[in-house]
C-alpha positions as CSV (number, residue, x, y, z in Angstrom):
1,X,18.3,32.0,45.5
2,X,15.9,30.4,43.1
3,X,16.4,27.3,40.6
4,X,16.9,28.9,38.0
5,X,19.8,31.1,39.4
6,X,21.2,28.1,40.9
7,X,21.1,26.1,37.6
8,X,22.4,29.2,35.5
9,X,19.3,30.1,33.4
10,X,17.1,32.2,33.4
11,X,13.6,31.6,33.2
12,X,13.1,32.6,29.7
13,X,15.9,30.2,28.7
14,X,14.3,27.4,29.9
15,X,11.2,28.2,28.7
16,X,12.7,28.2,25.2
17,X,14.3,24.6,26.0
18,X,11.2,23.1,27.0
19,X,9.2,24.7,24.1
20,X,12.1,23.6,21.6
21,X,11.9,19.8,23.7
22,X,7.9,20.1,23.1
23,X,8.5,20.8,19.2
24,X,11.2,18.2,18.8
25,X,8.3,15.6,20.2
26,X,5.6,16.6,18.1
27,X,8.5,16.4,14.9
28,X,9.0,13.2,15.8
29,X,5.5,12.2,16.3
30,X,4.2,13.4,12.4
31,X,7.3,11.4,11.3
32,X,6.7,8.3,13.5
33,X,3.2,8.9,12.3
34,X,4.0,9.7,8.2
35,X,6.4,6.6,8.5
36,X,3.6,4.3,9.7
37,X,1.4,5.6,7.2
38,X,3.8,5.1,4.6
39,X,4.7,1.6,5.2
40,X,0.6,1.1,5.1
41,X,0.2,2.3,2.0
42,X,3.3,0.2,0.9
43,X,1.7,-2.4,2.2
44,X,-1.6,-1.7,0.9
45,X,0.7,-1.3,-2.7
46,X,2.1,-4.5,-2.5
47,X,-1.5,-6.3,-1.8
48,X,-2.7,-4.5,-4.9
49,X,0.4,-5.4,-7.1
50,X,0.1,-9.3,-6.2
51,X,-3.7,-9.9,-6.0
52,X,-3.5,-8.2,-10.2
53,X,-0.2,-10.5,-10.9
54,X,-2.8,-13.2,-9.4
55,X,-5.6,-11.8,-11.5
56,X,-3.9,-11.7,-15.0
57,X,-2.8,-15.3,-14.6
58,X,-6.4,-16.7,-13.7
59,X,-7.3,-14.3,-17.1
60,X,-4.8,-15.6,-19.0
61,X,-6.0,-19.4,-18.0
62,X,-9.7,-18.6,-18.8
63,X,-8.6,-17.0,-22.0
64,X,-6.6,-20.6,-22.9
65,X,-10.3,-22.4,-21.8
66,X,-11.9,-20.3,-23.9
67,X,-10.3,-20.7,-27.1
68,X,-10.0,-24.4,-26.5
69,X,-13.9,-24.7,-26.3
70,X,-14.2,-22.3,-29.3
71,X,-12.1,-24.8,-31.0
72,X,-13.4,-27.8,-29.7
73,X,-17.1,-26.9,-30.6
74,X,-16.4,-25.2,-34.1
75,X,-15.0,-28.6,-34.9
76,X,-18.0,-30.5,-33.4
77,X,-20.4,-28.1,-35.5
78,X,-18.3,-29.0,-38.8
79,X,-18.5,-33.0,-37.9
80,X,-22.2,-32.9,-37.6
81,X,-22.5,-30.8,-40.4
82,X,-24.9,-28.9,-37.6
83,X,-24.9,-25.6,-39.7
84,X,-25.5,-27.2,-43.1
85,X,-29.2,-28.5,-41.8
């Protein structure tokens, strides 16, 4: 008596089993895989999303700088009467 006959299967059944077990694996694998890839690119999101937060408040400080030396020398230039010579 073979295994198979002793287990209650035939050979075609458990070829079936192991094919569905093999399918099941690689399933999970492109979902372990599509989950890793995910998170990456959340990650990779969240990097992006900061480093502009980061970005537009060095702007908005430069912008403040800027209009504070525009000020500061359009009032120098009318002191000195600079555009009048």
């Amino acid at each position: 008596m073979s295994i198979e006959n002793m287990s209650g299967e035939s050979p075609i059944n458990h070829q079936s089993l192991t094919e569905a077990s093999v399918g099941e694996r690689e399933v999970k694998t492109k979902n372990e895989r599509m989950i890793r890839q995910t998170k990456l690119l959340k990650d990779t999101l969240d990097l992006l999303w900061n480093k502009t937060l980061e970005q537009q408040e060095v702007c908005g400080q430069l912008k403040q700088e800027n209009d504070y030396l525009e000020d500061y020398i359009g009032n120098l230039m009318k002191s000195s009467n600079v555009l009048e010579k």
